[in-house]
C-alpha positions in Angstrom: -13.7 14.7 -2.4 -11.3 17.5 -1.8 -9.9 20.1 -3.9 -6.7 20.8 -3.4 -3.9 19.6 -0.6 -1.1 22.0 0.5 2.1 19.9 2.1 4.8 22.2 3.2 8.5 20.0 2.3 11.5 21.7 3.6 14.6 21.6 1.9 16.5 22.6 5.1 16.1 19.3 6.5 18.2 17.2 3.3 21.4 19.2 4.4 23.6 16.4 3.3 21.8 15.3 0.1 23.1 16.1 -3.5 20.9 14.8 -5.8 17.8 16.1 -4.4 14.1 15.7 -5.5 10.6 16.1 -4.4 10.4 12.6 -4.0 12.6 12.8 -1.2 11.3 15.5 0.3 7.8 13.8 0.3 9.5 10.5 2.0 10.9 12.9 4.9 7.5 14.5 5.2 5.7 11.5 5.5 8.0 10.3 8.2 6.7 8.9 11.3 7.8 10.8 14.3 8.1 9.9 18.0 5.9 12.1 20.3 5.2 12.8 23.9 1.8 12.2 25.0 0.3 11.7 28.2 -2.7 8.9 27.6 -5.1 9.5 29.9 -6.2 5.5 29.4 -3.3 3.9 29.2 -0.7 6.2 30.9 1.6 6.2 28.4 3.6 9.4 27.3 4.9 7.9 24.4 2.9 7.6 21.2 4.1 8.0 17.1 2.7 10.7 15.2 1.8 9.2 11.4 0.9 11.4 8.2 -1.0 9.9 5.4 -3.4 11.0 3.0 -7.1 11.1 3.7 -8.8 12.3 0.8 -7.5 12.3 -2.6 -7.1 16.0 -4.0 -7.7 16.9 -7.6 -4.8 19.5 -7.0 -1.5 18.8 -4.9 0.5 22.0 -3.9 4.1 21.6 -2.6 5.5 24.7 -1.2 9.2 24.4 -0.4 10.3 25.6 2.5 14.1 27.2 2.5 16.1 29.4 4.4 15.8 32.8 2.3 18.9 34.2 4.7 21.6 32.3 2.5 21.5 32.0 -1.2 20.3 28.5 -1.7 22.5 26.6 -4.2 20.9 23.1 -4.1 19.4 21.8 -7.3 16.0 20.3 -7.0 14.3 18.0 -9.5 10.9 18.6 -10.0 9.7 15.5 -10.8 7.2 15.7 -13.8 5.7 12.8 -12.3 4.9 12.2 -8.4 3.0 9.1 -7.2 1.9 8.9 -4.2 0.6 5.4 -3.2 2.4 4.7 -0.4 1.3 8.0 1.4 -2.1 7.1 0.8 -4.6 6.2 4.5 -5.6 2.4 2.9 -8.3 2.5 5.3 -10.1 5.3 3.7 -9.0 5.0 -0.4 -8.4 1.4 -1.2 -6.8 3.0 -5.0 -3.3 2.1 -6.6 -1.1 4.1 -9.2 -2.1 7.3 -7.4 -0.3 9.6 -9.9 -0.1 13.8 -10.1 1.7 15.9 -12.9 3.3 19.3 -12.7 0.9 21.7 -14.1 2.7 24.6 -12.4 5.9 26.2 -10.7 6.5 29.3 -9.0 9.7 30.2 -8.5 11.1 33.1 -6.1 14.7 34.5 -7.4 15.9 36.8 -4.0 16.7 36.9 -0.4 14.2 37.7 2.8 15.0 41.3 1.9 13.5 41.3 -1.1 12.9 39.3 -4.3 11.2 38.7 -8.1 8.2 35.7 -8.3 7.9 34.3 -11.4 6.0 31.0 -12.8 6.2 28.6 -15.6 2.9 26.7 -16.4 2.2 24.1 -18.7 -0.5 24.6 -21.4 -1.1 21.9 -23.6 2.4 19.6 -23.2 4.3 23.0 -23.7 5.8 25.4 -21.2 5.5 29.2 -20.7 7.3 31.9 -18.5 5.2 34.1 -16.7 7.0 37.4 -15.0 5.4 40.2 -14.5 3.7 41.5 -17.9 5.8 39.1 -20.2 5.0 35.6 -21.0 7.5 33.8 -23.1 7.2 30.2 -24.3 9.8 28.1 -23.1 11.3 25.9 -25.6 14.5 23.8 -23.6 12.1 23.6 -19.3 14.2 21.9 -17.4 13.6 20.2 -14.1 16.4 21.1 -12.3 15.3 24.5 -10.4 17.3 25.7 -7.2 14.8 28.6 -7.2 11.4 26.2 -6.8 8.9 28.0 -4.7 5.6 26.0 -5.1 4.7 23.4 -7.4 1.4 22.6 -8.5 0.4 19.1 -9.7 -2.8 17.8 -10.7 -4.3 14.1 -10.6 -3.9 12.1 -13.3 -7.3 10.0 -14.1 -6.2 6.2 -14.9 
């Protein structure tokens, strides 16, 4: 049983993509990758490098990776919602309908130079701001964040 999972998604990488989400990002993460190996057994210097999910976390935290040198325009969903089935090692968890739920956001508003952190977390089906000393309740959260920093989800028992 483990805790909590950190996966690092980078936004840099969906240069092209306008509707972006954290779905996507997740697909690119879990993206098998050809590597050079040198096999000692078998000779070969080829072999692909797979990701998938070992143990099932009670917490998943997705800290989004962007380039703070530019001001970073692209809208990202955060899904309220993530499952994650197929990134799941079959071997090891034979589960279905994997799901998670935002519980939490951090957000970073700034440059490399410097910068404001803020969160929003949810507290019984309803939003708050967090920044600094103030907390506000949010009445109209919305999704679409091109300021997304980490997002916290926790599992959903089924």
């Amino acid at each position: 049983y483990q805790q909590e999972l950190e996966l690092p998604l980078s936004l840099e990488k969906e240069k092209n993509e306008t509707d972006l989400n954290l779905n996507i990002l997740l697909k690119t993460f879990f993206i098998d990758e050809n590597i050079e190996f040198n096999c000692e057994k078998c000779k070969s210097k080829k072999a692909k490098k797979t990701k998938k999910i070992c143990e099932l976390p009670e917490i998943l935290i997705l800290s989004i990776k962007k380039d703070r040198t530019v001001e970073n325009t692209k809208q990202l969903l955060i899904n309220e919602e993530l499952k994650l089935d197929k990134y799941i090692d079959k071997e090891l968890n034979n589960i279905n309908n994997i799901s998670y739920k935002l519980i939490s956001l951090i957000n970073y508003e700034g440059n490399s130079e410097f910068g404001h952190y803020y969160s929003f977390i949810n507290i019984q089906n309803e939003w708050y701001k967090f920044s600094d000393n103030k907390v506000t309740k949010e009445e109209n959260f919305t999704f679409m964040n091109n300021k997304a920093y980490i997002a916290y989800y926790q599992r959903i028992k089924h």
